[in-house]
py3Dmol code that shows the C-alpha trace and the ligand (Angstrom):
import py3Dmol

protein = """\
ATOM      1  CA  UNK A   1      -0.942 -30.830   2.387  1.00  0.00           C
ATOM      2  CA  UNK A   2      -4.322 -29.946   0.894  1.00  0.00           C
ATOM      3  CA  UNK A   3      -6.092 -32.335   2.806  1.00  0.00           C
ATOM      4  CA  UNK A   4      -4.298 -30.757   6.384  1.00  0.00           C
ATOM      5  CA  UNK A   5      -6.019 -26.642   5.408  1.00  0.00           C
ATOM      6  CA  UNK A   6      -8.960 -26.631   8.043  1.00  0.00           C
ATOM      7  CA  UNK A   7     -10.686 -24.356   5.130  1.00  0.00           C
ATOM      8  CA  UNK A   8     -10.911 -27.682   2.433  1.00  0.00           C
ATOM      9  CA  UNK A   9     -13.336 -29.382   4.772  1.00  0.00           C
ATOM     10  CA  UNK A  10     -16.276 -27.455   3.190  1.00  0.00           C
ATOM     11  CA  UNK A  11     -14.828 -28.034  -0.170  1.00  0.00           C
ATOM     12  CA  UNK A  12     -14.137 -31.744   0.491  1.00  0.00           C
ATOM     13  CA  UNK A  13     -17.723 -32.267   2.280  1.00  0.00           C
ATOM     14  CA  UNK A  14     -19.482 -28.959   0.905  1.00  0.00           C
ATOM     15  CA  UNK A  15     -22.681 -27.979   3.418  1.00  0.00           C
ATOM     16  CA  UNK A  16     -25.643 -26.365   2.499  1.00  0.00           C
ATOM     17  CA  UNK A  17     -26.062 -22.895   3.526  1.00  0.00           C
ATOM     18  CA  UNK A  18     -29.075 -20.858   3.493  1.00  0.00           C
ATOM     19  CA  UNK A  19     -29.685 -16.905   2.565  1.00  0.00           C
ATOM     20  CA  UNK A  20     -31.895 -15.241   1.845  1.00  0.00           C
ATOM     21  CA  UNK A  21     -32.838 -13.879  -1.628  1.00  0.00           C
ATOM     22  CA  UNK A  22     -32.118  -9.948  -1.368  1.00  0.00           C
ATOM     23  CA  UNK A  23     -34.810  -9.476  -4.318  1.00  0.00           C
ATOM     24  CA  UNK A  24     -37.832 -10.969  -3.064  1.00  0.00           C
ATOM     25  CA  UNK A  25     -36.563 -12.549   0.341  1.00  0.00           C
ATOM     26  CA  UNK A  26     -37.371 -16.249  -0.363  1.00  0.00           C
ATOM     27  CA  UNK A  27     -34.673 -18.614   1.189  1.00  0.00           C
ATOM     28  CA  UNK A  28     -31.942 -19.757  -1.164  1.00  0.00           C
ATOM     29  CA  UNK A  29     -30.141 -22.927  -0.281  1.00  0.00           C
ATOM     30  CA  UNK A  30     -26.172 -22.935  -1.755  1.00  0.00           C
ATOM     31  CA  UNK A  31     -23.509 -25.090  -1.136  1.00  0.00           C
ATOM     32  CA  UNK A  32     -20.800 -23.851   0.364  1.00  0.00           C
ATOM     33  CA  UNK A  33     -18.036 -24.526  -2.046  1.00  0.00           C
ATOM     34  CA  UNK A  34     -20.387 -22.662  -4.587  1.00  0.00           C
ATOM     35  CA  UNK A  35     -19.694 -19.110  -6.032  1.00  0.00           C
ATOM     36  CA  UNK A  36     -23.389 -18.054  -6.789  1.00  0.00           C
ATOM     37  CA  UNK A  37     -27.030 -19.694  -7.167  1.00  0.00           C
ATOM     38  CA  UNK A  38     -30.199 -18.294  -8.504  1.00  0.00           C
ATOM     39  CA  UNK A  39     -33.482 -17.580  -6.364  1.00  0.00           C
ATOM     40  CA  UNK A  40     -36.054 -20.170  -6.859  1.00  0.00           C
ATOM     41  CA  UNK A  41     -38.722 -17.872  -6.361  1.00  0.00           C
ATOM     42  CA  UNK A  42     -37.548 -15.137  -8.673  1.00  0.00           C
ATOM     43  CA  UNK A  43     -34.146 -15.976 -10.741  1.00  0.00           C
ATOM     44  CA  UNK A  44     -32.344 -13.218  -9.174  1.00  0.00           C
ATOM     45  CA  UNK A  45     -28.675 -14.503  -8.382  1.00  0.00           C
ATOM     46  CA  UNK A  46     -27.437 -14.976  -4.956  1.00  0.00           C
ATOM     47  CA  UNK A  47     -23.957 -14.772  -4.155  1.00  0.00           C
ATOM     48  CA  UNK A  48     -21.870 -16.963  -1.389  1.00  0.00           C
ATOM     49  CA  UNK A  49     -19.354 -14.385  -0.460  1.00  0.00           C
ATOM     50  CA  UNK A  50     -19.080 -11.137   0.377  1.00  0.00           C
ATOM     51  CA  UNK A  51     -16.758  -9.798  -2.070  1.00  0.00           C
ATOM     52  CA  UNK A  52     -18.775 -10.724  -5.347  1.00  0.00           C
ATOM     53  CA  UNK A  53     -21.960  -9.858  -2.943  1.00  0.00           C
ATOM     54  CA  UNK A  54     -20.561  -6.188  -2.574  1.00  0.00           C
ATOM     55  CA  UNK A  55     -18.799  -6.437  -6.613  1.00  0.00           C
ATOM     56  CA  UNK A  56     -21.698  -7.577  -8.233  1.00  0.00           C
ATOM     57  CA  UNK A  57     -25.152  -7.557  -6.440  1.00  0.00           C
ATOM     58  CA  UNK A  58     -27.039  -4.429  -6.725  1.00  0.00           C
ATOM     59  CA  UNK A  59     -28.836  -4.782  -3.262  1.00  0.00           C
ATOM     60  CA  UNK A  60     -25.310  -5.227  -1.620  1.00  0.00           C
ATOM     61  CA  UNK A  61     -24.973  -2.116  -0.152  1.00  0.00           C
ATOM     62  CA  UNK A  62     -27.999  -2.311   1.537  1.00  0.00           C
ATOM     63  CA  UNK A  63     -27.284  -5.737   2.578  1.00  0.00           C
ATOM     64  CA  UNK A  64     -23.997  -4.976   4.167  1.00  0.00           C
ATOM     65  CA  UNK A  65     -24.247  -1.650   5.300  1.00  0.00           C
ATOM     66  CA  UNK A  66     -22.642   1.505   3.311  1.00  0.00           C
ATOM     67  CA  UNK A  67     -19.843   1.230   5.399  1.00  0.00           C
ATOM     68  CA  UNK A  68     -18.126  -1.926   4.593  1.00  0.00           C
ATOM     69  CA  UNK A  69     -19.647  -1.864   1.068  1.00  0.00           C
ATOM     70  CA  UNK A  70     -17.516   1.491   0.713  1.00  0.00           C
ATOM     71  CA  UNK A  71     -14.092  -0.402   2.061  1.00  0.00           C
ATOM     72  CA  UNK A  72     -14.883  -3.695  -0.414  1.00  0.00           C
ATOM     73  CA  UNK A  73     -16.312  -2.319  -3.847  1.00  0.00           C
ATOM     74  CA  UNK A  74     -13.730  -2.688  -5.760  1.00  0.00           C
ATOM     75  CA  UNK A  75     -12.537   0.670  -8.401  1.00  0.00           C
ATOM     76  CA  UNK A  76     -10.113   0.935 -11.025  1.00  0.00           C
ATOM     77  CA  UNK A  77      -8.349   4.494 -11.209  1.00  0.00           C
ATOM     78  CA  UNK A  78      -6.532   5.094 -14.589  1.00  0.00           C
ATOM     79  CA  UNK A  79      -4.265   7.991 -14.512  1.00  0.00           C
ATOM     80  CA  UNK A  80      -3.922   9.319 -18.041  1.00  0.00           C
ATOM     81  CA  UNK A  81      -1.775  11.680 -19.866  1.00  0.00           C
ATOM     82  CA  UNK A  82      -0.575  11.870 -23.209  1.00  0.00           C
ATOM     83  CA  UNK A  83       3.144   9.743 -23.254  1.00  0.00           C
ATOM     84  CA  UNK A  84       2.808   7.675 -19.901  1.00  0.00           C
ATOM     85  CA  UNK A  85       6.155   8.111 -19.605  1.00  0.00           C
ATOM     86  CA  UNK A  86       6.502  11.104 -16.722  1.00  0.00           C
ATOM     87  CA  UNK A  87       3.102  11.921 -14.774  1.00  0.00           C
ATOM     88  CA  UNK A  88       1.070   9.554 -15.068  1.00  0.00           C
ATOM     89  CA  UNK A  89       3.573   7.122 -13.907  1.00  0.00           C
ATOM     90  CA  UNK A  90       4.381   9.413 -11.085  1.00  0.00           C
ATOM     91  CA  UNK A  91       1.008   9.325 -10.146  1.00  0.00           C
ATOM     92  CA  UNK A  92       0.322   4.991 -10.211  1.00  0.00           C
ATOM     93  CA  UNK A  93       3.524   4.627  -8.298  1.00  0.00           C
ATOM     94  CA  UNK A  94       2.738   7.013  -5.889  1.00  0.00           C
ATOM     95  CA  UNK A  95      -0.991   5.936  -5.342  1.00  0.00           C
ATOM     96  CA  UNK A  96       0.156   2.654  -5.223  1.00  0.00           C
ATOM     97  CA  UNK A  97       2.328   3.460  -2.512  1.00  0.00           C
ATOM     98  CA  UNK A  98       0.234   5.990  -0.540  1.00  0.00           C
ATOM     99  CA  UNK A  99      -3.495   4.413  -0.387  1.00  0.00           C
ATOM    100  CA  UNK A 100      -4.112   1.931   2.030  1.00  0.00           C
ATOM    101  CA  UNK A 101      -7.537   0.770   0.505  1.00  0.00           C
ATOM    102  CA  UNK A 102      -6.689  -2.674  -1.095  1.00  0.00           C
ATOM    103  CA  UNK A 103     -10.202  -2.080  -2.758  1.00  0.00           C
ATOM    104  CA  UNK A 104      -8.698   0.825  -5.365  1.00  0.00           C
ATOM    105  CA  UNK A 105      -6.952  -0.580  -8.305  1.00  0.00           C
ATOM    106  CA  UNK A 106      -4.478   2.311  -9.975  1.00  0.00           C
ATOM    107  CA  UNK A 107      -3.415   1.834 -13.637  1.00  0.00           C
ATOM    108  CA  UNK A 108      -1.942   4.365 -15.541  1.00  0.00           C
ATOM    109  CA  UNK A 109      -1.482   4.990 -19.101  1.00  0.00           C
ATOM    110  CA  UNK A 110      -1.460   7.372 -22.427  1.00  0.00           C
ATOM    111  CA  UNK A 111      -3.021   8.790 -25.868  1.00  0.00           C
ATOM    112  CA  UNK A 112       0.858   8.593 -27.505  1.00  0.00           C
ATOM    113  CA  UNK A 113       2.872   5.977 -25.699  1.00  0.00           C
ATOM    114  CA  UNK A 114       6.292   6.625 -25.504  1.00  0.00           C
ATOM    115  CA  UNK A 115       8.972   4.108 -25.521  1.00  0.00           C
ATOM    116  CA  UNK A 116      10.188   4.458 -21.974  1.00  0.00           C
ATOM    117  CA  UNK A 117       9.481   6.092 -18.657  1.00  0.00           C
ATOM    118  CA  UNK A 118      11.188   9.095 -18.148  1.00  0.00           C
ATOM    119  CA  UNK A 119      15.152   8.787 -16.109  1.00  0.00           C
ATOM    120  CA  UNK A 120      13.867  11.843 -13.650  1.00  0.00           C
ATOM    121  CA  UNK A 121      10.809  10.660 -12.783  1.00  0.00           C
ATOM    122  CA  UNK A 122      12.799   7.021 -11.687  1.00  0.00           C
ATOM    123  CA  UNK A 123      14.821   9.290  -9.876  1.00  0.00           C
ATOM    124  CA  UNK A 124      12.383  11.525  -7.750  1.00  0.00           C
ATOM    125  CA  UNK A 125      10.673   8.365  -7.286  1.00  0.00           C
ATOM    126  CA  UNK A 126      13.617   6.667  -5.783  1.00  0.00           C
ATOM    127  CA  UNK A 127      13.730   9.597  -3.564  1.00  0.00           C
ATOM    128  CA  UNK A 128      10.463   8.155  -2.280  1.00  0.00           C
ATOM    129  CA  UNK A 129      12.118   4.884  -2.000  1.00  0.00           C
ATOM    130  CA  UNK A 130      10.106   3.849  -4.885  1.00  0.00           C
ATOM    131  CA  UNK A 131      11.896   1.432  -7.150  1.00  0.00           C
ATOM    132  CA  UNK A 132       9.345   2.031  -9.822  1.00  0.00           C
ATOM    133  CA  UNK A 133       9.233  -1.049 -12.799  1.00  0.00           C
ATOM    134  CA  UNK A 134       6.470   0.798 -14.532  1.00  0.00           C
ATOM    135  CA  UNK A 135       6.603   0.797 -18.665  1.00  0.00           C
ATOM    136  CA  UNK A 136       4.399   3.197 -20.720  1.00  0.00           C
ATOM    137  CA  UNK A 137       1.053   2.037 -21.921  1.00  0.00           C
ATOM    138  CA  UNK A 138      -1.172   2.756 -24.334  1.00  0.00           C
ATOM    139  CA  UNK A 139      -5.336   3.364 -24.031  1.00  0.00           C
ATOM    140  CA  UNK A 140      -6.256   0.498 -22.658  1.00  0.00           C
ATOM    141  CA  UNK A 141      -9.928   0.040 -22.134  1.00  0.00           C
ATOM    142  CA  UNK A 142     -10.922  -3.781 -22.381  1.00  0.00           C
ATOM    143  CA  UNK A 143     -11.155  -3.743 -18.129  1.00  0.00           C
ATOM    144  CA  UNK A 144     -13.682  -1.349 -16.647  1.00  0.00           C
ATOM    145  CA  UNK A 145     -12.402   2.083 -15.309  1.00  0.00           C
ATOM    146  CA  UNK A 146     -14.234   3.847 -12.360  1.00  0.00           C
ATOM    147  CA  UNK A 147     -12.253   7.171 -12.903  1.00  0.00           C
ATOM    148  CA  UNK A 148     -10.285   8.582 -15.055  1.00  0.00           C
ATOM    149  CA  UNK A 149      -8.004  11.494 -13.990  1.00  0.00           C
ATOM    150  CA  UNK A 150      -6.513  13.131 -16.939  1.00  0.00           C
ATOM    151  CA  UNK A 151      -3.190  15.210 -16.728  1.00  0.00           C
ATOM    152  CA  UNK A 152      -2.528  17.467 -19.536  1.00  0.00           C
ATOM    153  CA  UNK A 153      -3.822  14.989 -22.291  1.00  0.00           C
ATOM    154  CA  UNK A 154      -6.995  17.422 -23.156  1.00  0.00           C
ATOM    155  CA  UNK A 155      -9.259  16.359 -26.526  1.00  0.00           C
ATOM    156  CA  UNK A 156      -6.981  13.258 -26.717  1.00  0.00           C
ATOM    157  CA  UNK A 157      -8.223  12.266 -23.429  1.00  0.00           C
ATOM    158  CA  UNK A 158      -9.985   8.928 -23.938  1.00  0.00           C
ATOM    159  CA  UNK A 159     -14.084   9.159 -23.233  1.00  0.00           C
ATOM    160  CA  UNK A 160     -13.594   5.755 -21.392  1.00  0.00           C
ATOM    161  CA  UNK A 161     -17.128   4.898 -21.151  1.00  0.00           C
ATOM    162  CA  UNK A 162     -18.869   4.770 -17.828  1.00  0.00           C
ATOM    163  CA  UNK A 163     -15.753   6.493 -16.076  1.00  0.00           C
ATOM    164  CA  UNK A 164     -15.860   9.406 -13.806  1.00  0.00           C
ATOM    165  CA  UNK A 165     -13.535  12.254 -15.532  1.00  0.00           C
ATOM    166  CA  UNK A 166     -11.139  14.234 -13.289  1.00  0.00           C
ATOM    167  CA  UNK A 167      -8.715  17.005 -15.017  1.00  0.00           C
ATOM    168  CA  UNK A 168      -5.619  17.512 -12.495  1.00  0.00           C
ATOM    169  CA  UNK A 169      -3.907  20.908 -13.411  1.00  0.00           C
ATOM    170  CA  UNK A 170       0.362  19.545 -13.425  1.00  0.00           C
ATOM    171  CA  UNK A 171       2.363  20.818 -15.250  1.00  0.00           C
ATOM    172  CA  UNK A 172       4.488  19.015 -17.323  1.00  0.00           C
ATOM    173  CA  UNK A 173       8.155  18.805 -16.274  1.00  0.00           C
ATOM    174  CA  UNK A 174       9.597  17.215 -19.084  1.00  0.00           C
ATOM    175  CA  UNK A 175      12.710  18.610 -20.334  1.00  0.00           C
ATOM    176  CA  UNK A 176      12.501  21.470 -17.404  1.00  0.00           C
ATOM    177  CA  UNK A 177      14.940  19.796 -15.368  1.00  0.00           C
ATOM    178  CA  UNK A 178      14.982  17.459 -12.143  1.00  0.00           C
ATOM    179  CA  UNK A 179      13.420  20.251  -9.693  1.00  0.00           C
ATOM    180  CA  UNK A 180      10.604  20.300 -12.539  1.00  0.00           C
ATOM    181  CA  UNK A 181      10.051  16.740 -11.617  1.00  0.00           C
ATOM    182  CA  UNK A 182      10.215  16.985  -8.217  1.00  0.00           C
ATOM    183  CA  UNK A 183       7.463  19.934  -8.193  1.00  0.00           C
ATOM    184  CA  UNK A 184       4.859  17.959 -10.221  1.00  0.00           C
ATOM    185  CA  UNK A 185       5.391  15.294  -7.559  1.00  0.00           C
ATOM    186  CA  UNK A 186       4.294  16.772  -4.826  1.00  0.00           C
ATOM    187  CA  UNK A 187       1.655  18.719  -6.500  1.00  0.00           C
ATOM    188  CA  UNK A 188       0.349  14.905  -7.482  1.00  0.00           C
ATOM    189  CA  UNK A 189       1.128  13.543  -4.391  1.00  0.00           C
ATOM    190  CA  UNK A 190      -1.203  16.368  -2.745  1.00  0.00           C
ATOM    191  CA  UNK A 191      -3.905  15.321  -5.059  1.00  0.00           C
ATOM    192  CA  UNK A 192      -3.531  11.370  -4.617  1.00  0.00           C
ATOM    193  CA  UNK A 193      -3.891  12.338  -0.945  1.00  0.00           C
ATOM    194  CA  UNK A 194      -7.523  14.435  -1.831  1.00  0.00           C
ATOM    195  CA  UNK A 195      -8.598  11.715  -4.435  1.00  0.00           C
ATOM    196  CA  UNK A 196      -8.576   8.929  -2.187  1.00  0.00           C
ATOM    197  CA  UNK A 197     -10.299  10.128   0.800  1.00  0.00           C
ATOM    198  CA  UNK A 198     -12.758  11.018  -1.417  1.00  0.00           C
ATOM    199  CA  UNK A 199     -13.371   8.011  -3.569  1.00  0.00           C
ATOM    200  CA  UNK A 200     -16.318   6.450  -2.561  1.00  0.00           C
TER     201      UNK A 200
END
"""
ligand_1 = """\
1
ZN
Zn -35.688 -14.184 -5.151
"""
view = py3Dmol.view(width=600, height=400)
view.addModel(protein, "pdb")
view.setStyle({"model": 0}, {"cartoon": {"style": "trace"}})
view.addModel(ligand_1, "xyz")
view.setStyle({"model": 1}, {"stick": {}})
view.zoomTo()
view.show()
């Protein structure tokens, strides 16, 4: 069946394709079933495709224009707040469901875990016909985080290095009843709206 994909003829007979070296414009040659290469001339690495051009290279935007580098550079949103059991879980599902840019990652998670997510916030979710799965998380740092948009958490807020810090102002609806719920999601759905038109 492999053998049949029109695409596994370049990794079955890989060509050589030439760029050009974005650092000091030499001509790289690269096979096309390769990932990368480095410059001859300088060492600087060259990439094969676009999406590790735009993720990685630090001429990229340049070389593809700030328009499409904006729709492919990949970001990683955390929501945070201090349980990840009732907003910030609100806010991944909803994100998850509302953005349409399949470059923004959205994790979500908290300084105190708690054991599960919240019964309301399942329910105002399914009101959104979101059958949300998500579990509470703790800090979780190892990946890199673009922004971080804290809810509530204050000086327990992690300082995740390198991240953009945004403070949204929701209150917390826990044990305030289901219309408590439903308020803080549309106050975060109102702000998912804001944060990803302007994500770069
Ligand atoms: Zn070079």
């Amino acid at each position: 069946m492999f053998d049949k994909c029109p695409g596994a003829a370049h990794i079955r007979t890989p060509t050589i394709i030439t760029k050009k070296c974005p650092q000091c414009g030499r001509e790289v040659e690269i096979f096309s079933n390769e990932m990368q290469t480095s410059c001859g001339n300088c060492g600087f690495t060259v990439y094969n495709d676009l999406e590790s051009c735009v993720q990685w290279c630090k001429y990229a935007e340049e070389c593809v224009g700030e328009e499409l580098y904006r729709k492919l550079k990949k970001k990683r949103i955390a929501f945070v707040c201090v349980e990840n059991s009732c907003r910030s879980q609100i806010a991944e599902a909803l994100a998850k469901k509302m953005s349409s840019r399949p470059n923004l990652e959205f994790v979500s998670m908290g300084t105190h875990p708690s054991k599960e997510v919240a019964p309301e916030v399942l329910e105002v979710l399914r009101d959104e016909s979101i059958m949300w799965r998500g579990k509470p998380k703790g800090i979780q740092d190892k990946e890199p985080v673009d922004i971080v948009v804290s809810m509530g958490c204050e000086v327990a807020c992690p300082a995740i290095l390198g991240a953009k810090r945004i403070e949204w102002n929701i209150e917390d609806p826990w044990g305030k009843g289901i219309e408590a719920y439903r308020k803080a999601l549309s106050a975060i759905k109102k702000q998912i709206t804001e944060l990803v038109e302007e994500v770069d």
